[in-house]
Backbone atoms as SQL, in Angstrom:
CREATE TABLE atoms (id INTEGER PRIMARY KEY, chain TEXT, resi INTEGER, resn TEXT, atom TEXT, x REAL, y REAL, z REAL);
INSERT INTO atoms VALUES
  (1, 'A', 1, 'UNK', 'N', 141.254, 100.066, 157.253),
  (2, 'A', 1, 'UNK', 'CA', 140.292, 101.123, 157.487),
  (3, 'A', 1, 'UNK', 'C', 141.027, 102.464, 157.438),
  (4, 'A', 2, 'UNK', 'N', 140.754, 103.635, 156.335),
  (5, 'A', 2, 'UNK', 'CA', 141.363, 104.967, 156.482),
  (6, 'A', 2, 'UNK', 'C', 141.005, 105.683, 157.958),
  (7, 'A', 3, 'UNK', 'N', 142.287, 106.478, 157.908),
  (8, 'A', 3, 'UNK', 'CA', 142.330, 107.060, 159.535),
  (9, 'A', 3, 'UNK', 'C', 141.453, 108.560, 159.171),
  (10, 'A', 4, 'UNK', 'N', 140.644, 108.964, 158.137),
  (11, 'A', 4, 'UNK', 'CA', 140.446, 109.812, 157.408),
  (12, 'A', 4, 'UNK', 'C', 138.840, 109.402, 157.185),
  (13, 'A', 5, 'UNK', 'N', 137.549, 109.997, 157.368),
  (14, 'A', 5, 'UNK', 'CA', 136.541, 110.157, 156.825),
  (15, 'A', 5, 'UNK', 'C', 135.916, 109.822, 155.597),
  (16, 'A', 6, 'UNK', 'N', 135.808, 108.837, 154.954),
  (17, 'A', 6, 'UNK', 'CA', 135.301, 109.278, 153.630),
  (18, 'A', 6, 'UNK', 'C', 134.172, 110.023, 153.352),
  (19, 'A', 7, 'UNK', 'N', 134.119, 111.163, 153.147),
  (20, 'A', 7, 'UNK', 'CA', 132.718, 112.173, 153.044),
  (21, 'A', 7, 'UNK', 'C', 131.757, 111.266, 152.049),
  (22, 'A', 8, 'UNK', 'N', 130.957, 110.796, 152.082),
  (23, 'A', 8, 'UNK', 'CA', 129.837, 110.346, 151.135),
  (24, 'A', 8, 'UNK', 'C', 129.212, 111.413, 150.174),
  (25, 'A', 9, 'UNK', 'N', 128.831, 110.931, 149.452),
  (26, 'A', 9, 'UNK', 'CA', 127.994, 111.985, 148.172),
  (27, 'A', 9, 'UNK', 'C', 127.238, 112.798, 149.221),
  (28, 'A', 10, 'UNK', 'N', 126.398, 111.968, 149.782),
  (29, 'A', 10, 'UNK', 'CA', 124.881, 112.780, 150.450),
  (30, 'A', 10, 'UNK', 'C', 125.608, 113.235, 151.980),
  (31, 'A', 11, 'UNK', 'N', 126.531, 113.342, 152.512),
  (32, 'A', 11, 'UNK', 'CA', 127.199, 114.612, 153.336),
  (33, 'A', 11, 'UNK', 'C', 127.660, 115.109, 152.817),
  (34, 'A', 12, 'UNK', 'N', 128.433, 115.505, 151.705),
  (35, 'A', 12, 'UNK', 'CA', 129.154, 116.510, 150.818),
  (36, 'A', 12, 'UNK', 'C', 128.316, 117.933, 150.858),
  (37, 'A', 13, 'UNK', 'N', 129.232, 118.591, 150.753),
  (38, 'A', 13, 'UNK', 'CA', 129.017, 120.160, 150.902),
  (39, 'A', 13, 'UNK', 'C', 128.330, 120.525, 148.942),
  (40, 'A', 14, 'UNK', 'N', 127.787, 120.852, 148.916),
  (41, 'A', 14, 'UNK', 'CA', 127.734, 121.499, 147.168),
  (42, 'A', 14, 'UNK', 'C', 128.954, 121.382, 146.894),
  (43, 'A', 15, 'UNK', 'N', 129.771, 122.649, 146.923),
  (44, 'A', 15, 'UNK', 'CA', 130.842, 122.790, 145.959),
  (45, 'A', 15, 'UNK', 'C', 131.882, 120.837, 145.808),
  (46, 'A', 16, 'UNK', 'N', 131.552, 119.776, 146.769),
  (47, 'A', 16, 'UNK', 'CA', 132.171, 118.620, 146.691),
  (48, 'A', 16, 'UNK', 'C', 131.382, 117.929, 145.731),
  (49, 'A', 17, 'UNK', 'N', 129.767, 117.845, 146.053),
  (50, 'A', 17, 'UNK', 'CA', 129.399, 117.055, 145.003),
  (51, 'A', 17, 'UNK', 'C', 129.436, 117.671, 143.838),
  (52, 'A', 18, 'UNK', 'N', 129.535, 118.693, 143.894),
  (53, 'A', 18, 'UNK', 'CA', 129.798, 119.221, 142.287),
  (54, 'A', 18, 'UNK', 'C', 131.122, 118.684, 141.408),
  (55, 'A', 19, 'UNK', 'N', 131.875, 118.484, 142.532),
  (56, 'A', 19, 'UNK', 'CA', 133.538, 117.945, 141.949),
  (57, 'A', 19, 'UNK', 'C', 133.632, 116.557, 141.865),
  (58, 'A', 20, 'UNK', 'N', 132.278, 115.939, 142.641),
  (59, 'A', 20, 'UNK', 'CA', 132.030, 114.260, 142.358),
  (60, 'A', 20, 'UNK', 'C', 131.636, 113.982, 140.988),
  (61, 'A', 21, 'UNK', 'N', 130.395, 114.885, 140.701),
  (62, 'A', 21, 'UNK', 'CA', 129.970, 114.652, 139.536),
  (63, 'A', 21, 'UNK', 'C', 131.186, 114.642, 138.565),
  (64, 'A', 22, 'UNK', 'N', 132.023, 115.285, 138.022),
  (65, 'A', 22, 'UNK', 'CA', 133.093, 115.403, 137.355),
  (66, 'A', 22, 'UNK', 'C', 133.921, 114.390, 137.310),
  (67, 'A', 23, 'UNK', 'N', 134.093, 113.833, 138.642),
  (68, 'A', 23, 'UNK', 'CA', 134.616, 112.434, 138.646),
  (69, 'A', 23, 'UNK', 'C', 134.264, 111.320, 138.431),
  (70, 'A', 24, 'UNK', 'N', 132.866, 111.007, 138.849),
  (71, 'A', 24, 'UNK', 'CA', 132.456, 110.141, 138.203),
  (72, 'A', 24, 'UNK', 'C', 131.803, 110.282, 136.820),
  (73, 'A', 25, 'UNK', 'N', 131.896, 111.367, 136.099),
  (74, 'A', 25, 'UNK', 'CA', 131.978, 111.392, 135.003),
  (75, 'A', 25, 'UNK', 'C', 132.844, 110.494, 133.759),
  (76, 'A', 26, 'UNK', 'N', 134.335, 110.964, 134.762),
  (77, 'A', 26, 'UNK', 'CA', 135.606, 109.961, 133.929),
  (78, 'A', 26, 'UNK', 'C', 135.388, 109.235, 134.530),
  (79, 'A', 27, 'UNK', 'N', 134.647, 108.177, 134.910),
  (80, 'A', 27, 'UNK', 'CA', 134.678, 106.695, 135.924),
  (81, 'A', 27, 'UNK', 'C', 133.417, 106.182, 135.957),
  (82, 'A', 28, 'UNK', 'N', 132.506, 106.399, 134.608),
  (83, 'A', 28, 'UNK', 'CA', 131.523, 105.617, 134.383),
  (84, 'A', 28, 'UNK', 'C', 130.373, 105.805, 135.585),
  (85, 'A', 29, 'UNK', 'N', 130.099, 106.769, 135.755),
  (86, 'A', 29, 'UNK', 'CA', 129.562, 106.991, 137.220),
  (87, 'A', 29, 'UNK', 'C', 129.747, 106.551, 138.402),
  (88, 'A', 30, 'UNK', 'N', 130.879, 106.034, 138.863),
  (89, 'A', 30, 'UNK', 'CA', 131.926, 105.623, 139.754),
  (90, 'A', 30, 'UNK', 'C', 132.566, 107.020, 140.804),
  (91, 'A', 31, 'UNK', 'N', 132.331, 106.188, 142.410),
  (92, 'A', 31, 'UNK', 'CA', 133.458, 107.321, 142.579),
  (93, 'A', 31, 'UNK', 'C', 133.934, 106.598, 143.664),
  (94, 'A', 32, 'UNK', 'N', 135.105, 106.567, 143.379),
  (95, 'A', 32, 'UNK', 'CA', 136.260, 105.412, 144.007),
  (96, 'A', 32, 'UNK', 'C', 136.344, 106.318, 144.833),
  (97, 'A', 33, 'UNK', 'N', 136.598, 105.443, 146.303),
  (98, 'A', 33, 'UNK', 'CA', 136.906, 106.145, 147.446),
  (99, 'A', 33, 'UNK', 'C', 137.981, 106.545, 147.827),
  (100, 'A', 34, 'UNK', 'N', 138.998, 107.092, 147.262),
  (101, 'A', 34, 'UNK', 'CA', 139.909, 108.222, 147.078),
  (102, 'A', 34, 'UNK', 'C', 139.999, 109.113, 147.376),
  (103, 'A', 35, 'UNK', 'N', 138.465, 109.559, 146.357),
  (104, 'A', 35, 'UNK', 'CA', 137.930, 110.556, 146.192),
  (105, 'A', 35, 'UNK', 'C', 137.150, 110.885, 147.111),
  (106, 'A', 36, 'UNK', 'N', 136.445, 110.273, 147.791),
  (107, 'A', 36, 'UNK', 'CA', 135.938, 110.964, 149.177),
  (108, 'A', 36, 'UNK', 'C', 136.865, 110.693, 150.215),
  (109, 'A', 37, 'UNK', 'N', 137.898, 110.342, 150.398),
  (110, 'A', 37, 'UNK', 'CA', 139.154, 110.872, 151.207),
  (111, 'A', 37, 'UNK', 'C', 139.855, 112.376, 151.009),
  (112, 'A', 38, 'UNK', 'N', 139.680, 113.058, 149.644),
  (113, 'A', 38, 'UNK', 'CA', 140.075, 114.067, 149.434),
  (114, 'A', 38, 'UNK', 'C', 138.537, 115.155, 149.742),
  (115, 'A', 39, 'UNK', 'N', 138.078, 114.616, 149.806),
  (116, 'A', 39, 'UNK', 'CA', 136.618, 115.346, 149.913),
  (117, 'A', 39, 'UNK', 'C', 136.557, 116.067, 151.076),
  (118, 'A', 40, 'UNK', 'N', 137.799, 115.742, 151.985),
  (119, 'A', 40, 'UNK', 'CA', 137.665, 116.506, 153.408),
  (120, 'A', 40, 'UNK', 'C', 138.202, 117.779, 152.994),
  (121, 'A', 41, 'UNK', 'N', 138.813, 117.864, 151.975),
  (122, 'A', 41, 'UNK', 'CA', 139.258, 119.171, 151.621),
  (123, 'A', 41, 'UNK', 'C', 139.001, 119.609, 150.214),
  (124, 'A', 42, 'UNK', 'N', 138.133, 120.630, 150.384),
  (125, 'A', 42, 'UNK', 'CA', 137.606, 120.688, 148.393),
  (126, 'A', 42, 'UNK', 'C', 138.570, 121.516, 147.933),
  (127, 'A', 43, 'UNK', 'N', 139.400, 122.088, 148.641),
  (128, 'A', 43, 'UNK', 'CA', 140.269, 122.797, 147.596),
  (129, 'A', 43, 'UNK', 'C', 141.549, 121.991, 146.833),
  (130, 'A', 44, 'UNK', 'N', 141.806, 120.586, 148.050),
  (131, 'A', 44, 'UNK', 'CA', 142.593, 120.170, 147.756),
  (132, 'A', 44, 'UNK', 'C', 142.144, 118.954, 146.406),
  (133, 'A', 45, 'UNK', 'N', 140.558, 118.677, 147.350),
  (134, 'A', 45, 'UNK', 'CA', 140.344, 117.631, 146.017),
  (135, 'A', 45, 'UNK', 'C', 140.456, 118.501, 144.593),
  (136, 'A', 46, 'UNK', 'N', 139.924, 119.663, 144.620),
  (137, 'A', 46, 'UNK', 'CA', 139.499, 120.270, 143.292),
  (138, 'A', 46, 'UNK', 'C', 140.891, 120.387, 142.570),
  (139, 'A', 47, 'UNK', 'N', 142.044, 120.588, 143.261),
  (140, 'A', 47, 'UNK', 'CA', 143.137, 120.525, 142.446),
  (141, 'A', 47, 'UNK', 'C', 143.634, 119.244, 142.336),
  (142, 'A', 48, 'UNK', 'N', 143.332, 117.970, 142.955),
  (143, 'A', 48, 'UNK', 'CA', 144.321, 117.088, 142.528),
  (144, 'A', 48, 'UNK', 'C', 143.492, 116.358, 141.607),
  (145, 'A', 49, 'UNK', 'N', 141.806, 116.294, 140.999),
  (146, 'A', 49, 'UNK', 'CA', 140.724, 116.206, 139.870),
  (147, 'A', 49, 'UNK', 'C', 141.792, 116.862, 138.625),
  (148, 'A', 50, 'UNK', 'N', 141.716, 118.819, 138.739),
  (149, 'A', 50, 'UNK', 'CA', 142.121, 119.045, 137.882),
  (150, 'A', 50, 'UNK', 'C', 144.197, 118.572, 137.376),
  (151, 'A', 51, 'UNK', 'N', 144.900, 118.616, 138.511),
  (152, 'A', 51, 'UNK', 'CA', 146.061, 117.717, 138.260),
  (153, 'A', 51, 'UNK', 'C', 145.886, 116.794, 137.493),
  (154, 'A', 52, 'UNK', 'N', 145.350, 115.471, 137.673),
  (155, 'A', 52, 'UNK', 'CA', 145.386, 114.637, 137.520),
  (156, 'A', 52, 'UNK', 'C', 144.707, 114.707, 135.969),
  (157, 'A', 53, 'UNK', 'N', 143.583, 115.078, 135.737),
  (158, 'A', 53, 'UNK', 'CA', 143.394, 115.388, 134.120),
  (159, 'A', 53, 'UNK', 'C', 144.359, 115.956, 133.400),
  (160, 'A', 54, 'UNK', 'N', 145.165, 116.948, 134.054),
  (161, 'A', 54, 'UNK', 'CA', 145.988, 117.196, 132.973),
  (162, 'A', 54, 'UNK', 'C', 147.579, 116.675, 132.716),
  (163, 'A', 55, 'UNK', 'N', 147.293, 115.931, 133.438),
  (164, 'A', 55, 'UNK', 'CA', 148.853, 114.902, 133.481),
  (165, 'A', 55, 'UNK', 'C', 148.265, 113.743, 133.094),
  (166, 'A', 56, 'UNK', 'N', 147.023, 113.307, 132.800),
  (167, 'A', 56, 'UNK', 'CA', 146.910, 111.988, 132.190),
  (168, 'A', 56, 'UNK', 'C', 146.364, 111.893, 131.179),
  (169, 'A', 57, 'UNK', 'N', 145.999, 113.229, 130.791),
  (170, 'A', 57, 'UNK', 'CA', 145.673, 113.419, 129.285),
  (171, 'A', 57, 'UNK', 'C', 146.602, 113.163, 128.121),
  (172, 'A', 58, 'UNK', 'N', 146.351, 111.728, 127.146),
  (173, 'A', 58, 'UNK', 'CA', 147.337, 111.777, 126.329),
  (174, 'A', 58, 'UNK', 'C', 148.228, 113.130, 125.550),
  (175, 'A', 59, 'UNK', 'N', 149.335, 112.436, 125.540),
  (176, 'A', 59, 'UNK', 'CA', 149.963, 113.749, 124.572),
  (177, 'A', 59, 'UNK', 'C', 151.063, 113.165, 123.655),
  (178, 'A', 60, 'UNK', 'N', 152.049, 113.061, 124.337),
  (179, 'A', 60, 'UNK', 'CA', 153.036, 112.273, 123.702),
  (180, 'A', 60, 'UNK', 'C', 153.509, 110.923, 124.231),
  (181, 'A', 61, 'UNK', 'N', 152.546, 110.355, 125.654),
  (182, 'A', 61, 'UNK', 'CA', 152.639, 109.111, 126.526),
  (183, 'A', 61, 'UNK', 'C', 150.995, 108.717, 126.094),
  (184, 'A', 62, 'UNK', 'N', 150.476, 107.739, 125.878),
  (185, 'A', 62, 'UNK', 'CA', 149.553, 106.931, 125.357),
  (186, 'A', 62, 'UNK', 'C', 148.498, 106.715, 126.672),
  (187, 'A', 63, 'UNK', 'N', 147.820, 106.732, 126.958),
  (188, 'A', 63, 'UNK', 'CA', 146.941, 106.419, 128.138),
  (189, 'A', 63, 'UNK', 'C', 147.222, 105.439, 128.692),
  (190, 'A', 64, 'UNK', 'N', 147.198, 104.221, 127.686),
  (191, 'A', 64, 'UNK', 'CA', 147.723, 102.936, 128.232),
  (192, 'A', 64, 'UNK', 'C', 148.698, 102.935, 128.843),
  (193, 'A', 65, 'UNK', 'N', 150.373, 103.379, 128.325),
  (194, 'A', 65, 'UNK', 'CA', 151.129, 103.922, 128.757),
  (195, 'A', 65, 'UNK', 'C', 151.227, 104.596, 130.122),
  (196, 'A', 66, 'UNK', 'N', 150.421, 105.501, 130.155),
  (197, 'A', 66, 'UNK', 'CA', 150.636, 105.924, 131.909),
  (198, 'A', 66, 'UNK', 'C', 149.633, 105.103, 132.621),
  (199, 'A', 67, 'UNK', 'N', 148.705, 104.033, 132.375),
  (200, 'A', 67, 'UNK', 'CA', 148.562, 103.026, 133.269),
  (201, 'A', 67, 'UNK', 'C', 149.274, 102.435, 133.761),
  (202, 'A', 68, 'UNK', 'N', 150.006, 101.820, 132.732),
  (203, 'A', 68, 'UNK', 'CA', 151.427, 100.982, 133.061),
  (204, 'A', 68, 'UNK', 'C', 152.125, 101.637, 134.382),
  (205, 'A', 69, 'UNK', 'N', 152.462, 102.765, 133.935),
  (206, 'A', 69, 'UNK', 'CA', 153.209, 103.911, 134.915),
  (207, 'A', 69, 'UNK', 'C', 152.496, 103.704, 136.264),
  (208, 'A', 70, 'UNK', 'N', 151.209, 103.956, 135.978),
  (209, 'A', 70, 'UNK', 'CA', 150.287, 104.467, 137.401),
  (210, 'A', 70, 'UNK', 'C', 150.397, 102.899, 138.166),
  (211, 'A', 71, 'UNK', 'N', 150.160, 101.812, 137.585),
  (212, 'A', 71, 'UNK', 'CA', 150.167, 100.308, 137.987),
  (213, 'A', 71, 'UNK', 'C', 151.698, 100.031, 138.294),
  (214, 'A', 72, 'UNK', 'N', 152.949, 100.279, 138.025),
  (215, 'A', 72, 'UNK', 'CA', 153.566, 100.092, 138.496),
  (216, 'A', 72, 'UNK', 'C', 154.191, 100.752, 139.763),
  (217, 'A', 73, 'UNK', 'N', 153.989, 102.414, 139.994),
  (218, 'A', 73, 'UNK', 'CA', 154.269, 102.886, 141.208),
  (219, 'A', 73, 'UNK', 'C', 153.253, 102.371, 142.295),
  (220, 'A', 74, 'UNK', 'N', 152.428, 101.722, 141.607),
  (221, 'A', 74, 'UNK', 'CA', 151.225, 101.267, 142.863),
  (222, 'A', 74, 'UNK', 'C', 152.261, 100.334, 143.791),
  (223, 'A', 75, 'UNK', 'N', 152.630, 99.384, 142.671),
  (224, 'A', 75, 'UNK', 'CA', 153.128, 98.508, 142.623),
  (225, 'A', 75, 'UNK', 'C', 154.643, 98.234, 144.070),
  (226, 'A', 76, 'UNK', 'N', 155.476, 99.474, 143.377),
  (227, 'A', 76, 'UNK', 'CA', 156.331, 99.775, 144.044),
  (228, 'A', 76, 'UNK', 'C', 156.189, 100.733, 145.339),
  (229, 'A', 77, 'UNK', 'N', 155.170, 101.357, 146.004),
  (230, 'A', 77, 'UNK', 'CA', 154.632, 101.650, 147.153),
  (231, 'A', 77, 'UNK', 'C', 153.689, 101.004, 147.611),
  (232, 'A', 78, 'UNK', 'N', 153.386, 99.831, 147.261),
  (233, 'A', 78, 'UNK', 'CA', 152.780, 98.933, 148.132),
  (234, 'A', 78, 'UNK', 'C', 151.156, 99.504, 148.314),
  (235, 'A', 79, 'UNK', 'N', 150.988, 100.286, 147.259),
  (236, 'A', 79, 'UNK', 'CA', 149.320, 100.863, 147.712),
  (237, 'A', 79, 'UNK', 'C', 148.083, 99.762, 147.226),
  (238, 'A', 80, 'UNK', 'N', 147.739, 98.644, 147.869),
  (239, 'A', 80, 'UNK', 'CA', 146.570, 97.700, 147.731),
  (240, 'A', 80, 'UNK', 'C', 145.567, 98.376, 147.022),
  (241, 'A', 81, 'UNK', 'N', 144.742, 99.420, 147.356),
  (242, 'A', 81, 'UNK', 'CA', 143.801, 100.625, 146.958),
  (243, 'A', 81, 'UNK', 'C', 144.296, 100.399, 145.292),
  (244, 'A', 82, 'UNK', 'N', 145.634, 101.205, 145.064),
  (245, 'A', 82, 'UNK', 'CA', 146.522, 102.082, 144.080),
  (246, 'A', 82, 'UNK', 'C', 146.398, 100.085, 142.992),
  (247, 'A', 83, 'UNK', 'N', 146.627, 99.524, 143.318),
  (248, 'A', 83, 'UNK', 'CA', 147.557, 98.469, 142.286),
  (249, 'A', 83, 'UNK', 'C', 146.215, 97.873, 141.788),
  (250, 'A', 84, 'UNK', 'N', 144.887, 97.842, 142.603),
  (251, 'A', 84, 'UNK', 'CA', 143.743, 97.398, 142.105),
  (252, 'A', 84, 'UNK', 'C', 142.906, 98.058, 141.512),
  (253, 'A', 85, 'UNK', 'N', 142.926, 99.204, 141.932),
  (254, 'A', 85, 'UNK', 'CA', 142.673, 100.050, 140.499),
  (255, 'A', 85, 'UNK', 'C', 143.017, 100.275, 139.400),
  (256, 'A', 86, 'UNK', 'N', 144.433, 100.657, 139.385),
  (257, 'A', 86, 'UNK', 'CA', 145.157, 100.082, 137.877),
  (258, 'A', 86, 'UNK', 'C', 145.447, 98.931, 137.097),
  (259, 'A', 87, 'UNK', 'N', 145.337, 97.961, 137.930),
  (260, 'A', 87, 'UNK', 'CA', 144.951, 96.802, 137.241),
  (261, 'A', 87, 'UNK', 'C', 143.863, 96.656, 136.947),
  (262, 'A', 88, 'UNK', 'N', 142.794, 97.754, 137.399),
  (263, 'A', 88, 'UNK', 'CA', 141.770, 97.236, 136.717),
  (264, 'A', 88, 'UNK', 'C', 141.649, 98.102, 135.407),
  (265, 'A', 89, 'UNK', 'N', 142.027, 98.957, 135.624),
  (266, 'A', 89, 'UNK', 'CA', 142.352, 100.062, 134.061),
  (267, 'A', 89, 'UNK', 'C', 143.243, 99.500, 133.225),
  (268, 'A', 90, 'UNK', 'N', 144.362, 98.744, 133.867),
  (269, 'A', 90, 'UNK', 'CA', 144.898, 97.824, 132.355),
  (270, 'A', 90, 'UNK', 'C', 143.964, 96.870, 131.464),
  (271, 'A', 91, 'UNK', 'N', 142.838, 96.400, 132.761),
  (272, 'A', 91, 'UNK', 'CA', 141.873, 95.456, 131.688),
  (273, 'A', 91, 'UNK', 'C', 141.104, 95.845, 131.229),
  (274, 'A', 92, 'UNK', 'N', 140.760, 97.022, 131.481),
  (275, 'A', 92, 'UNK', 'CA', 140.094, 98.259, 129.999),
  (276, 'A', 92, 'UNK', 'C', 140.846, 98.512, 129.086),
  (277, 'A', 93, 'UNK', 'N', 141.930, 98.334, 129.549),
  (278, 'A', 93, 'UNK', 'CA', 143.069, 98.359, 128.104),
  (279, 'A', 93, 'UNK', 'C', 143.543, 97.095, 127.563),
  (280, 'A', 94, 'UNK', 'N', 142.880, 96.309, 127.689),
  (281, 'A', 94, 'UNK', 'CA', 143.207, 95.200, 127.306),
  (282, 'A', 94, 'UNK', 'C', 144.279, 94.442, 127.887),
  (283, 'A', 95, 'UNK', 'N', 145.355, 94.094, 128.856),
  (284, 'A', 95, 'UNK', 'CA', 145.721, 93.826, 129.440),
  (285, 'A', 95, 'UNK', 'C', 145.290, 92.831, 130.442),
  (286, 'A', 96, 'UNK', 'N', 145.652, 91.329, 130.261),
  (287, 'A', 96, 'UNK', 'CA', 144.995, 90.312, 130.445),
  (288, 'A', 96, 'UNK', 'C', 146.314, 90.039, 132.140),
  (289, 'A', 97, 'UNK', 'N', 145.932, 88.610, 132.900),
  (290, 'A', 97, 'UNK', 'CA', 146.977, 88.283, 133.749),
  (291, 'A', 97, 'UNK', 'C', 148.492, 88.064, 133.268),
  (292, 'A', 98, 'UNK', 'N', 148.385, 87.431, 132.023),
  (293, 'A', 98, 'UNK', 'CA', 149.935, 87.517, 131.682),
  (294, 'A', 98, 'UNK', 'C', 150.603, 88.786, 130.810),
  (295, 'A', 99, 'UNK', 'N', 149.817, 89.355, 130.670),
  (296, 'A', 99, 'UNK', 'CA', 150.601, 91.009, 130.693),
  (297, 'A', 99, 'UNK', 'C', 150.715, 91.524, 131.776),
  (298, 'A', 100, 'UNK', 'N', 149.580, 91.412, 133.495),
  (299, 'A', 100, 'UNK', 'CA', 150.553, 91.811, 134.313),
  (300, 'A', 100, 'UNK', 'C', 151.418, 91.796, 135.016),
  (301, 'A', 101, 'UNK', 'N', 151.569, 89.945, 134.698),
  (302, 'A', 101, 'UNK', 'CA', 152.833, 89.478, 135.441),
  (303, 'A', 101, 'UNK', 'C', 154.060, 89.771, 134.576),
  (304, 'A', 102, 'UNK', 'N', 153.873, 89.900, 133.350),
  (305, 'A', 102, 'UNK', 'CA', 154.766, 90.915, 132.884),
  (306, 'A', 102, 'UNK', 'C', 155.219, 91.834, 133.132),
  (307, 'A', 103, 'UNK', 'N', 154.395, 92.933, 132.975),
  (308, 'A', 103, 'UNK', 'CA', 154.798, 94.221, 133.933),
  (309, 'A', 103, 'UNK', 'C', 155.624, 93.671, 135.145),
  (310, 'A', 104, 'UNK', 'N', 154.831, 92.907, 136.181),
  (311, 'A', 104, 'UNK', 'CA', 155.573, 92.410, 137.666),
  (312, 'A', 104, 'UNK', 'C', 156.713, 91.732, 137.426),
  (313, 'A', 105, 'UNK', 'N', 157.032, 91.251, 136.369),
  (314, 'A', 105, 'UNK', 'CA', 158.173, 90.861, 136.584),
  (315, 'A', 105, 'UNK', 'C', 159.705, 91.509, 135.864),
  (316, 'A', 106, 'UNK', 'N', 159.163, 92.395, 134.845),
  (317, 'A', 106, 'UNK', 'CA', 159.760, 93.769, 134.311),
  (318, 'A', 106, 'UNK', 'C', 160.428, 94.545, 135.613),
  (319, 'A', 107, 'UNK', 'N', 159.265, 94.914, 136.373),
  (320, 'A', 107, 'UNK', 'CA', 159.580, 95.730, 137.417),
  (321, 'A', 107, 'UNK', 'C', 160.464, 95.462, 138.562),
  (322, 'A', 108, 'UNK', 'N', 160.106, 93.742, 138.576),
  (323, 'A', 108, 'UNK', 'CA', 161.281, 92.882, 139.723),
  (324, 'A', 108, 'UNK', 'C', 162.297, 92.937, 138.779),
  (325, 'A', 109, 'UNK', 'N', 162.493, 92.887, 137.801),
  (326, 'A', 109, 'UNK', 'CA', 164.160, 92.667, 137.315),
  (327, 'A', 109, 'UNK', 'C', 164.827, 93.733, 136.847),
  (328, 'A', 110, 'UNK', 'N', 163.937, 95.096, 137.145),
  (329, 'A', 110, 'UNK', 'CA', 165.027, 96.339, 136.852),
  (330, 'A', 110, 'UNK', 'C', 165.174, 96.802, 138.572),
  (331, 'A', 111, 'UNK', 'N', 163.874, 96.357, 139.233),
  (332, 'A', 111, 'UNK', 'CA', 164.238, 96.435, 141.162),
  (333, 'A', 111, 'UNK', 'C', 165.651, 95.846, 141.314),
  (334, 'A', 112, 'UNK', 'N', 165.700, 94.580, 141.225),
  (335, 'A', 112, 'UNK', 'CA', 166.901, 94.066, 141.427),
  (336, 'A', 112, 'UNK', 'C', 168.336, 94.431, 140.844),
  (337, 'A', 113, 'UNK', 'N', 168.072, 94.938, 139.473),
  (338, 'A', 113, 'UNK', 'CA', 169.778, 95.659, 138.609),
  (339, 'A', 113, 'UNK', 'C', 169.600, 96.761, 139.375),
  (340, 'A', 114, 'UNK', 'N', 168.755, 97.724, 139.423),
  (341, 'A', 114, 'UNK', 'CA', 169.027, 99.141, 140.349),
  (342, 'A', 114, 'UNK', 'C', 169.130, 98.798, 142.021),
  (343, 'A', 115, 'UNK', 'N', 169.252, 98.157, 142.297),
  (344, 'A', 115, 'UNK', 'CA', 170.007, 97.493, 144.067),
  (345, 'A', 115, 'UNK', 'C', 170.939, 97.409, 143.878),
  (346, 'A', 116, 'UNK', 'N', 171.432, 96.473, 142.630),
  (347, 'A', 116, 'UNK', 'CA', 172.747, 95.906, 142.579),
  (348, 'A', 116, 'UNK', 'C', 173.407, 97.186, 142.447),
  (349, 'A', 117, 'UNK', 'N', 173.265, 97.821, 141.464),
  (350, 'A', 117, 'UNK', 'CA', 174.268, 99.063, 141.092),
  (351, 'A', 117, 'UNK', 'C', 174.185, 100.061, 141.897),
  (352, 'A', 118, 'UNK', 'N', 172.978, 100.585, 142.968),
  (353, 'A', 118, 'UNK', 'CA', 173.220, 101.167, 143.586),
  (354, 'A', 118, 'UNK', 'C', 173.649, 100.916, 145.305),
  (355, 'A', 119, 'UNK', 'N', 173.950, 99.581, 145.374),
  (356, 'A', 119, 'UNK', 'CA', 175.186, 98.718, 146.237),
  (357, 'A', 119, 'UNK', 'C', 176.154, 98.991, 145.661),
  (358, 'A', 120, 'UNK', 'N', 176.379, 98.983, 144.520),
  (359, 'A', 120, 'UNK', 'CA', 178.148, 98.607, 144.039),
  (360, 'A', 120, 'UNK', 'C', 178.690, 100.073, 144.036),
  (361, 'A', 121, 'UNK', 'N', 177.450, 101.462, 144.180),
  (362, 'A', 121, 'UNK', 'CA', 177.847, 102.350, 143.867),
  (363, 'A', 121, 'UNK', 'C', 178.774, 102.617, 142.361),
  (364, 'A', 122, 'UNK', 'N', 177.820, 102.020, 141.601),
  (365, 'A', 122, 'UNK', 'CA', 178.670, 102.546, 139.852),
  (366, 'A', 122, 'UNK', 'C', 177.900, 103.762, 139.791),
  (367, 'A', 123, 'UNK', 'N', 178.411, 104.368, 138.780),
  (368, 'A', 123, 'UNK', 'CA', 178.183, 105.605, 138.236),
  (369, 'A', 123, 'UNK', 'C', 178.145, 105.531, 136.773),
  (370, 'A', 124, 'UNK', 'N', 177.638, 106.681, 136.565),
  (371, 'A', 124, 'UNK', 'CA', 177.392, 106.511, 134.907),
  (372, 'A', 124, 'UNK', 'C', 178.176, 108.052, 134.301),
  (373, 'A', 125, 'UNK', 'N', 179.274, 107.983, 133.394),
  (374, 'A', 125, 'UNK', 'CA', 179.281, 106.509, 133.003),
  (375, 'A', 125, 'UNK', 'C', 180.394, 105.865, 133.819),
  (376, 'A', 126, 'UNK', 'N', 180.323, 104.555, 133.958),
  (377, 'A', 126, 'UNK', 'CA', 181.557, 103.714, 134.144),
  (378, 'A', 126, 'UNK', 'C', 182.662, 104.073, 134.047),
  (379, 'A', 127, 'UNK', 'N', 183.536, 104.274, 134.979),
  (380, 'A', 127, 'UNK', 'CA', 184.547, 104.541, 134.951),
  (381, 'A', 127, 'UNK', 'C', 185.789, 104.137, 135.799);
């Protein structure tokens, strides 16, 4: 249970549902409750809407691509919320269970070389 309010559409202030609509715009008329966690603050939601469009707007990283990204830091901070959402955006991208145990297990075996080396304290380069 968030220690945080989720403002609902129908308590939202105007200027919030105005920034819902926008969101569930990109989300199929969806509005993941995130987003009314940020809703306690519209200035803050309104910038992390516009953030977030413009850092996930393809450019030279592929959409799919920063799913991957977004699904694996879920991944690696433990956010339940965070890893089920992007897994569910990998299966809009086509991304079936054994692509994400791929990913999961990509991610366990560079977790584990970056422990090791940063136990052994190597440096780069080797020396």
């Amino acid at each position: 249970m968030p220690i945080l309010k989720l403002v609902e559409e129908h308590d939202a202030s105007p200027e919030v549902q105005e920034i819902y609509e926008q969101v569930k715009a990109n989300y199929g008329g969806f509005l993941p409750d995130l987003y009314k966690l940020f809703g306690n603050d519209p200035d803050y939601l309104r910038s992390i809407v516009a953030h977030m469009g413009s850092v996930m707007e393809p450019r030279q990283i592929d959409a799919r691509t920063k799913e991957i990204i977004a699904y694996v830091v879920a991944a690696v901070n433990g956010c339940d919320f965070c890893i089920n959402a992007h897994a569910g955006g990998l299966r809009q991208h086509g991304v079936d269970d054994a692509g994400l145990t791929e990913i999961l297990a990509t991610v366990g075996l560079w977790e584990e070389i970056t422990r090791f080396a940063i136990g052994s304290r190597l440096q780069w380069p080797a020396g």
